[in-house]
C-alpha positions as CSV (number, residue, x, y, z in Angstrom):
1,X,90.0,92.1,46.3
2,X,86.6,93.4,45.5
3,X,85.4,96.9,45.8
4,X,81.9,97.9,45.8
5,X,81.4,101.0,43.7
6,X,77.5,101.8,44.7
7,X,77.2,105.1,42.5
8,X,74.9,105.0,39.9
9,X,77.6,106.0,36.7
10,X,79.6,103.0,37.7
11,X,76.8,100.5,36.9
12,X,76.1,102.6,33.5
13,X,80.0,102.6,32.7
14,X,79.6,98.6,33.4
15,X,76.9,97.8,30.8
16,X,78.2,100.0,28.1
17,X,81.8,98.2,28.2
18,X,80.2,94.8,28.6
19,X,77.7,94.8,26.0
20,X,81.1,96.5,23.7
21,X,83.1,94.1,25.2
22,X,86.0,96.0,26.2
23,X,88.1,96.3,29.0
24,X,88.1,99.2,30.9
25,X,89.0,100.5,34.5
26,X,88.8,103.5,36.5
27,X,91.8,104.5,37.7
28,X,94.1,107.2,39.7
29,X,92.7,109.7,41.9
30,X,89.4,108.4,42.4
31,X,90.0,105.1,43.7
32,X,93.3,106.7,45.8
33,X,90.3,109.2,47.3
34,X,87.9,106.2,48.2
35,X,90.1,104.1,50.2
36,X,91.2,108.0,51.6
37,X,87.4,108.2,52.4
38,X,88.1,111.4,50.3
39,X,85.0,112.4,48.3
40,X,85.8,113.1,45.0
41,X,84.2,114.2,41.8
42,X,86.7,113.3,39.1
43,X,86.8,109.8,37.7
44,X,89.3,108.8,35.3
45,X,88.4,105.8,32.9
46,X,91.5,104.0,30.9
47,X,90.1,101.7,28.0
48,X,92.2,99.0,26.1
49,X,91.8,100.7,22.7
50,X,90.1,104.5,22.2
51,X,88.8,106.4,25.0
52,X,87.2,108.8,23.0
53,X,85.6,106.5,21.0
54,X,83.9,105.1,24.7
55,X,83.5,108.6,25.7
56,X,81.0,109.0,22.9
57,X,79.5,106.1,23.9
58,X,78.7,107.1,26.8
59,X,77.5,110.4,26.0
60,X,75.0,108.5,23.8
61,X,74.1,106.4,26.1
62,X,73.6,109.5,28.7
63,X,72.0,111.4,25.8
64,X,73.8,114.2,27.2
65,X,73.0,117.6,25.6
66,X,76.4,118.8,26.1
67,X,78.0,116.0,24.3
68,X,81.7,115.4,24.9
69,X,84.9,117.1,24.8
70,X,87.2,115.7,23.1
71,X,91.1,116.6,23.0
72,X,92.6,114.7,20.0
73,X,95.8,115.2,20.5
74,X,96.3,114.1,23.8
75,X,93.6,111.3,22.9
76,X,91.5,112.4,25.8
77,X,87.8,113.3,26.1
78,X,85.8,114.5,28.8
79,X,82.1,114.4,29.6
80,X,79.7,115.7,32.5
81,X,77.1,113.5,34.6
82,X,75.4,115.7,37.1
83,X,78.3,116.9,39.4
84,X,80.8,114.0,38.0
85,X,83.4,114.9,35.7
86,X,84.7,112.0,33.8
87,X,87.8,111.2,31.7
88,X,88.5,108.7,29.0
89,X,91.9,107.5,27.9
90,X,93.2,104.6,26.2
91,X,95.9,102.7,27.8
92,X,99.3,103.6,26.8
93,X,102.9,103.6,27.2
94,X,105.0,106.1,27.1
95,X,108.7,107.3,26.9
96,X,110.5,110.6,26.9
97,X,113.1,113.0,25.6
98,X,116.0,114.2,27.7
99,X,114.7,118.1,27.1
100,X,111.1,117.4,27.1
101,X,108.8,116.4,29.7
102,X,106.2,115.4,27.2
103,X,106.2,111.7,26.2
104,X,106.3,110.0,23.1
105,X,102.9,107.8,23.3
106,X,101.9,104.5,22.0
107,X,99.2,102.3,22.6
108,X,99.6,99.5,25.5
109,X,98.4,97.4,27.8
110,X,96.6,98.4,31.3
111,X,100.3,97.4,32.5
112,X,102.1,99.7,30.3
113,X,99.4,101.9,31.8
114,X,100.2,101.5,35.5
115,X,103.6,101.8,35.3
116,X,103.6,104.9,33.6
117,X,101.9,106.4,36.7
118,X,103.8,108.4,39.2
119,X,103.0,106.8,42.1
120,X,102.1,103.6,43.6
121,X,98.7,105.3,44.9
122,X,97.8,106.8,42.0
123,X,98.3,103.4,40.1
124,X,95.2,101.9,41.3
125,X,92.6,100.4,39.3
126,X,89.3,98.8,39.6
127,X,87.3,96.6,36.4
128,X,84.2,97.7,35.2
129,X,83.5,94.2,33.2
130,X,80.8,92.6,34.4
131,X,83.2,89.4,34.8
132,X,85.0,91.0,37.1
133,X,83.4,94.2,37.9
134,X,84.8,95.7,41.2
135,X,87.8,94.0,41.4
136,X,91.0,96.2,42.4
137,X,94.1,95.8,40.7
138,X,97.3,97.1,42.5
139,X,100.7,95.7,41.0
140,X,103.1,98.1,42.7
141,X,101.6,97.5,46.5
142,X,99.8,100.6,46.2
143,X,97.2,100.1,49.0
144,X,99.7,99.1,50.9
145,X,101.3,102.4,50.5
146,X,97.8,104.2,51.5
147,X,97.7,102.3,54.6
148,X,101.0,103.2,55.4
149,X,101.0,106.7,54.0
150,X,103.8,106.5,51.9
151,X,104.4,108.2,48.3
152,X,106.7,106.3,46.5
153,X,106.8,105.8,42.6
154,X,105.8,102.8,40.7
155,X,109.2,102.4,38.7
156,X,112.7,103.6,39.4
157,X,112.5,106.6,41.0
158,X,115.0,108.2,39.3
159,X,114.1,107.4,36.2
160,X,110.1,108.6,36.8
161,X,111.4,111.4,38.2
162,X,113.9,112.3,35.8
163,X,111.3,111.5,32.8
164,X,109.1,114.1,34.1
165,X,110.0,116.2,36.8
166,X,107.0,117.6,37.7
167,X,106.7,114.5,39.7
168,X,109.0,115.7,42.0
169,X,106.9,118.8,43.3
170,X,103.4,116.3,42.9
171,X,105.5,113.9,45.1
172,X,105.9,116.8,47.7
173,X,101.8,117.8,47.6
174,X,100.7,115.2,47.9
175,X,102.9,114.4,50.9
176,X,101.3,117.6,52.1
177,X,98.2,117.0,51.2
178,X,97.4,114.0,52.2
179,X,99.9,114.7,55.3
180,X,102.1,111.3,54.0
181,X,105.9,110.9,53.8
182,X,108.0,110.4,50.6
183,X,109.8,107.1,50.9
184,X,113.3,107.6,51.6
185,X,114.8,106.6,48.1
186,X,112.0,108.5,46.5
187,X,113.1,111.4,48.6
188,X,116.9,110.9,47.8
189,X,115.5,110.6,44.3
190,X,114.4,113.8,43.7
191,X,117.7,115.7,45.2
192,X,119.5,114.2,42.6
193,X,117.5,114.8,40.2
194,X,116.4,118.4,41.1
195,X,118.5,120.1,38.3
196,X,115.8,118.6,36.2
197,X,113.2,121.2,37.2
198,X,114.9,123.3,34.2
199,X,113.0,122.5,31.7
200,X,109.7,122.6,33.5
201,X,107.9,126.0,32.9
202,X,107.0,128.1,36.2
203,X,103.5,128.2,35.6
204,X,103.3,124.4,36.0
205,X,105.5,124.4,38.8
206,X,103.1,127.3,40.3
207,X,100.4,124.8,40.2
208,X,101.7,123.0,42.3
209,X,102.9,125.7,44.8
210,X,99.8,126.9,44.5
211,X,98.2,123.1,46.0
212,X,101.0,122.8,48.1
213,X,100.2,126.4,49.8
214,X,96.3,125.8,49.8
215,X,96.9,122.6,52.2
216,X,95.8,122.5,55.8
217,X,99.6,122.8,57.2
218,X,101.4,124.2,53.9
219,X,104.5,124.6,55.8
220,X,105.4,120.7,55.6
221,X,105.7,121.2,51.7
222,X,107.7,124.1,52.0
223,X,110.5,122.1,54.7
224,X,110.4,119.4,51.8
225,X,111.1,121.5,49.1
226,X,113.7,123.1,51.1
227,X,115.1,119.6,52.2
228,X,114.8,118.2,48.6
229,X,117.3,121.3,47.2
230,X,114.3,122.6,45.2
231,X,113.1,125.8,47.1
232,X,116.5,127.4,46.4
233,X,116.1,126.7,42.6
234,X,113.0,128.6,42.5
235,X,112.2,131.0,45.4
236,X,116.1,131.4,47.1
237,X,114.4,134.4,48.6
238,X,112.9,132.5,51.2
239,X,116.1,130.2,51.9
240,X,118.1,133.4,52.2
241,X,115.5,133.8,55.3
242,X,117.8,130.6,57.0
243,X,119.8,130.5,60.1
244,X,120.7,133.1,62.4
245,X,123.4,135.1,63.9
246,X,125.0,136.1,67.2
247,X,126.7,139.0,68.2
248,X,128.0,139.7,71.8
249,X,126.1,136.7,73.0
250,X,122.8,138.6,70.9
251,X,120.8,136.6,68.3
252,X,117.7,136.4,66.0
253,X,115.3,134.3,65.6
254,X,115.8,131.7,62.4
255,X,113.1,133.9,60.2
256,X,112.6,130.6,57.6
257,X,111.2,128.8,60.5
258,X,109.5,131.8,61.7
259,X,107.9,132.3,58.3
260,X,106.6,129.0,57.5
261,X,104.4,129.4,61.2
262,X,103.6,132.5,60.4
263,X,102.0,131.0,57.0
264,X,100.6,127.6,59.5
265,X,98.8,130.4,61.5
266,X,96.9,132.4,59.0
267,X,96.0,129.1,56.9
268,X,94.1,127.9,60.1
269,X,91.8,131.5,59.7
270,X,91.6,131.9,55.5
271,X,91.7,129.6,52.2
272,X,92.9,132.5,50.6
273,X,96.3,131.4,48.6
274,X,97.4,135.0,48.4
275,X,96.9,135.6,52.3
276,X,98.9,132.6,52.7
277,X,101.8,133.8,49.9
278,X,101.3,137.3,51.9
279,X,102.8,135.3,54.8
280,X,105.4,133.4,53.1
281,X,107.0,137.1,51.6
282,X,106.0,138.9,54.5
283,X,109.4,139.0,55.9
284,X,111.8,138.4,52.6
285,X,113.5,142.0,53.3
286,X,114.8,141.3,56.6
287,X,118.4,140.1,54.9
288,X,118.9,143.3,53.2
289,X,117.9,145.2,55.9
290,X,119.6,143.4,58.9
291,X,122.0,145.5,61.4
292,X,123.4,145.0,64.6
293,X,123.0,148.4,66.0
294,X,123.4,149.4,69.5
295,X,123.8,146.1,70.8
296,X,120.8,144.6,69.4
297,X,119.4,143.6,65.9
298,X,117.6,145.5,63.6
299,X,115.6,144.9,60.5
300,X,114.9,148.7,60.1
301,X,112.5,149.1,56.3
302,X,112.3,145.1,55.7
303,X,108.8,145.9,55.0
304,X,109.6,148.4,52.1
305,X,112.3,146.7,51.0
306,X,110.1,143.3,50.6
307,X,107.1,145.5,48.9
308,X,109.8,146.3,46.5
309,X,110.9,142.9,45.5
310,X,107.5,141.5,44.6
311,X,107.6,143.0,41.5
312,X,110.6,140.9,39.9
313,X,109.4,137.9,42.4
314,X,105.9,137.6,40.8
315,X,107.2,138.1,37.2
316,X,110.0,135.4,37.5
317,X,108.0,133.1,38.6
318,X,104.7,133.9,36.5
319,X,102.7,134.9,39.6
320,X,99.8,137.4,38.0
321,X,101.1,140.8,38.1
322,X,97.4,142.3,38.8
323,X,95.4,142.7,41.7
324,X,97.1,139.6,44.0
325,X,100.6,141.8,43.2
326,X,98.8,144.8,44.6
327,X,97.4,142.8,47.4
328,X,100.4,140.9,48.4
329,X,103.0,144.4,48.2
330,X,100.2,146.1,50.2
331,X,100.1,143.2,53.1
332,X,103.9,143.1,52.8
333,X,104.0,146.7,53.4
334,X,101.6,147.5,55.9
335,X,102.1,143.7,58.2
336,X,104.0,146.0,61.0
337,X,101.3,148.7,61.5
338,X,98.7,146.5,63.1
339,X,101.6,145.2,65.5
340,X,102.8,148.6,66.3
341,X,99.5,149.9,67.1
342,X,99.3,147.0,69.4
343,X,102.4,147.3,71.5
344,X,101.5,151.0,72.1
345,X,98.0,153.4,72.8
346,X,96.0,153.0,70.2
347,X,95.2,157.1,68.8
348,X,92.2,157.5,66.5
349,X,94.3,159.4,64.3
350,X,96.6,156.3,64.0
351,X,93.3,154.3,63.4
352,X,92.4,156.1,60.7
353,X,95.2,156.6,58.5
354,X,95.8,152.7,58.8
355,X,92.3,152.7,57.9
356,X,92.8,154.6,54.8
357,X,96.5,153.2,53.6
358,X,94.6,149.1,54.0
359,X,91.0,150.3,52.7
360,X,89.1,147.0,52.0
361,X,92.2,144.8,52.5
362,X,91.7,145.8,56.3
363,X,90.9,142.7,57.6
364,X,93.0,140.7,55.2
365,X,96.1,142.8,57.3
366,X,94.5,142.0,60.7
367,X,94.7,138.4,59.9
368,X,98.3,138.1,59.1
369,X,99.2,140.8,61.6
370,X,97.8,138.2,64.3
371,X,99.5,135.1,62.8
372,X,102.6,137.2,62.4
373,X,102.6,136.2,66.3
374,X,104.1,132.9,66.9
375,X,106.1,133.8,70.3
376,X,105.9,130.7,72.4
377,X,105.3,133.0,75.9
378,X,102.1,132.4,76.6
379,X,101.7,135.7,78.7
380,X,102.9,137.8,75.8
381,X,101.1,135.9,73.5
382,X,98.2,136.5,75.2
383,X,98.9,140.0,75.8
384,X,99.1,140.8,71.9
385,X,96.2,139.1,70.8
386,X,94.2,140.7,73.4
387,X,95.5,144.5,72.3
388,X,94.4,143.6,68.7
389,X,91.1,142.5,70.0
390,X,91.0,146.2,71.0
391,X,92.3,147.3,67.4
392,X,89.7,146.0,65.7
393,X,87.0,147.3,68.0
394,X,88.7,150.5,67.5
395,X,88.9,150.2,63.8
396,X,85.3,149.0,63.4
397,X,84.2,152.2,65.8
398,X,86.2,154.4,63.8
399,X,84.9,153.3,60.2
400,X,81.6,153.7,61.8
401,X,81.9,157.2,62.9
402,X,84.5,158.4,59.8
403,X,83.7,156.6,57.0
404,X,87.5,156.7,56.2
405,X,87.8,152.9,54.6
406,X,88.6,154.0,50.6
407,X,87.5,157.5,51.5
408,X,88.4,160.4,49.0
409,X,88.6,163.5,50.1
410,X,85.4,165.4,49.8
411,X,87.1,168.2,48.2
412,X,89.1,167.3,44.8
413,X,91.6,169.2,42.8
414,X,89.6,170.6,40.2
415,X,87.6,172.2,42.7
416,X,91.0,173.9,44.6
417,X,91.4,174.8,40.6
418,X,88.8,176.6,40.3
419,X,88.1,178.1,43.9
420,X,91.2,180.2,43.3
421,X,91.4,180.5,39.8
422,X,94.8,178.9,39.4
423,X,96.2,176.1,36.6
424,X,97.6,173.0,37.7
425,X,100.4,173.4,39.9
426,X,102.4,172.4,43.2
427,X,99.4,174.5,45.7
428,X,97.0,172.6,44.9
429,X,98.4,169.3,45.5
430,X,99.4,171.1,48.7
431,X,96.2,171.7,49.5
432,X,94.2,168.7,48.6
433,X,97.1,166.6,50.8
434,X,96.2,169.5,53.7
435,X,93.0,168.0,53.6
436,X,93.7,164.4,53.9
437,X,95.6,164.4,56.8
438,X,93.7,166.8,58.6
439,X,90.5,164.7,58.2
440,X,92.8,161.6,58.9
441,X,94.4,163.5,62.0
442,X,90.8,164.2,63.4
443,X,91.1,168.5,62.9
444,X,87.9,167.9,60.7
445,X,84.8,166.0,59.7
446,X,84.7,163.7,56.5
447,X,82.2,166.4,55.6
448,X,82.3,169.2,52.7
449,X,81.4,172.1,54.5
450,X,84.3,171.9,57.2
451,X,86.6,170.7,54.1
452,X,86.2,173.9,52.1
453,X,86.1,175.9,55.7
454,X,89.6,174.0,56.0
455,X,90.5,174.3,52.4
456,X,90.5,178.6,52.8
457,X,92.4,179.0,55.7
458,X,95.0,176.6,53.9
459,X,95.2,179.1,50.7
460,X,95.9,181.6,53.2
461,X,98.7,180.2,55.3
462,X,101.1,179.5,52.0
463,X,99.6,183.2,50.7
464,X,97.6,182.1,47.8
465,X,95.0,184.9,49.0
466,X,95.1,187.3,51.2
């Protein structure tokens, strides 16, 4: 078969290994994405001999100002044309450790080369020689496999998998991704191979959470992982979510399933990863905190108890502890407000101070508030979505009026300090909290004047003037 590659760099690639008389293809993603009708940006070049040494070429050829950059010790170089990144490899073949994932590399053949791929789809090549420019080479039935939307490996699945596990977790986003299914012995594959994933490190397998989470349904990759054995290995917090229980004829709903919608609903409004891990954790307290009290279930502080776990969550698995740990433990901790103030009247006061508590992350909240939603009654479905419409009009009317989103009180510490000539000590956080809440209650203007009004007859009532 004979593919037309129309864009300009393919033509350049073309002369410069037919007038050096090599043999090179592109390969992998690229030509996966164009029979995908996927647009894609990265194109991967394998040469018979020294990809670097064809890199350079090419950057010469290009007279790039940039030049190339190379990575010697992966035998790898990289160049830029326009809005094209492209990577040069020579073929190889490879073979691996039992407690390493990285291979021991030699030379080889385009062959070697596309069977050390890890999957069928990704093992596609096309010629750049003029003698054969265009033409697709696909010894594992790879197109096939497109067509068909199967991910399968190249090899013995075992032993890919087993070589590098990675695989496994690639195997699962791209299945998500690309909304394919693993092939069944490819899928049987990986369960017994899971204990493998021990000597991957968590960041890499974070990548790939991370691509898995960012896809348009992200909860297919999460039943997979479950399915596969893996999710237990590396997040149990979420199986522990699993099942359900039943009590004098009273159950729960199964809060895995109901936690993998909740993360389908908020990934149709934002691309945001940690929105979407905000909804995967939002409900990881509710075993801890489960009761059957009064002839009816409770998960009484899950939302405290899940804040709390973050911490240990995000370090195990090499999530960044900085901002998107602040972000997530706040979302976790405030997801119930939203929905409270929904189910009941909506008070200003009530407005505010989940103003204040969300500040910017307001809307963020909103959002997984609504997908937090996923009762199939459309009445009450309809019912809640229409009493946060009203939340947010009252939230927007109130940051209007109030400025409360971030606010700091207009009246500090130091000036409680010095008002009444007193050192640091337990009154004055009294009264600076006095403040707060009366501004967040609605007994006073955000404004100075009422503050310090407010901030005298305070000083009075617990006698620290007469």
């Amino acid at each position: 078969m004979k593919i037309e590659l129309k864009d300009k760099i393919f033509k350049i690639l073309s002369e410069i290994v037919t007038n050096n008389d090599l043999e090179a293809y592109v390969i992998g993603g690229y030509v996966r994405d164009f029979f995908l009708k996927r647009t894609s940006k990265d194109i991967d070049v394998v040469v018979i001999g020294s990809g670097i040494e064809l890199a350079e070429k090419v950057a010469d050829f290009l007279k790039l100002k940039n030049g190339v950059t190379v990575f010697r010790n992966f035998g790898t170089a990289m160049l830029h044309f326009g809005e094209i990144e492209l990577e040069f490899i020579g073929a190889r073949k490879e073979s691996y450790m039992r407690t390493s994932r990285k291979p021991i590399v030699e030379e080889g053949s385009l062959h070697d080369d596309q069977n050390r791929r890890d999957f069928t789809i990704n093992a596609l090549a096309i010629s750049l020689h003029k003698k054969n420019f265009g033409e697709l080479l696909d010894p594992f039935g790879g197109l096939e496999a497109l067509k068909n939307k199967r991910i399968e490996t190249p090899l013995n699945p075992d032993i890919t998998y087993s070589d590098d596990p990675l695989r496994m977790f690639r195997a699962i986003r791209f299945a998500t991704q690309l909304d394919f299914f693993i092939e069944k012995e490819s899928f049987e594959a990986i369960k017994r191979n899971k204990h493998r994933i021990e000597i991957l490190s968590k960041e890499r397998i974070v990548e790939e959470l991370n691509k898995i989470i960012a896809a348009d349904k992200p909860s297919r990759g999460f039943y997979m992982l479950d399915e596969a054995g893996l999710l237990e290995m590396i997040l149990p917090e979420l199986t522990h979510l699993k099942g359900t229980e039943t009590i004098n004829g009273i159950s729960y709903k199964d809060n895995f399933i109901h936690t993998l919608m909740v993360l389908d609903n908020i990934s149709l409004k934002t691309n945001d990863i940690w929105l979407r891990w905000a909804a995967v954790f939002h409900d990881i307290g509710k075993p801890a905190s489960k009761r059957f009290v009064g002839n009816a279930w409770t998960f009484h502080s899950h939302d405290f108890i899940g804040e709390k776990m973050l911490p240990q969550i995000f370090e195990r698995m090499k999530f960044p502890l900085n901002e998107k740990l602040k972000l997530v433990k706040k979302l976790v901790r405030l997801h119930l407000r939203p929905i409270v103030l929904a189910e009941n009247q909506v008070t200003d006061s009530a407005i505010r101070r989940l103003l204040f508590d969300a500040g910017d992350d307001i809307d963020s909240l909103m959002l997984l508030a609504e997908a937090d939603v996923t009762t199939k009654n459309y009445e009450k479905f309809s019912r809640f979505m229409t009493n946060f419409a009203s939340v947010r009009q009252k939230l927007k009317e109130i940051e209007e009026k109030d400025s409360i989103r971030n606010f700091q009180p207009p009246i500090d510490g130091q000036e409680i300090i010095q008002t009444f000539h007193i050192q640091p000590s337990k009154p004055v956080g009294i009264i600076k909290d006095a403040i707060k809440d009366a501004i967040l209650d609605g007994l006073i203007p955000n404004e100075k004047e009422a503050a310090r009004a407010f901030m005298i007859l305070k000083a009075k009532e617990i006698g620290l003037i007469t």
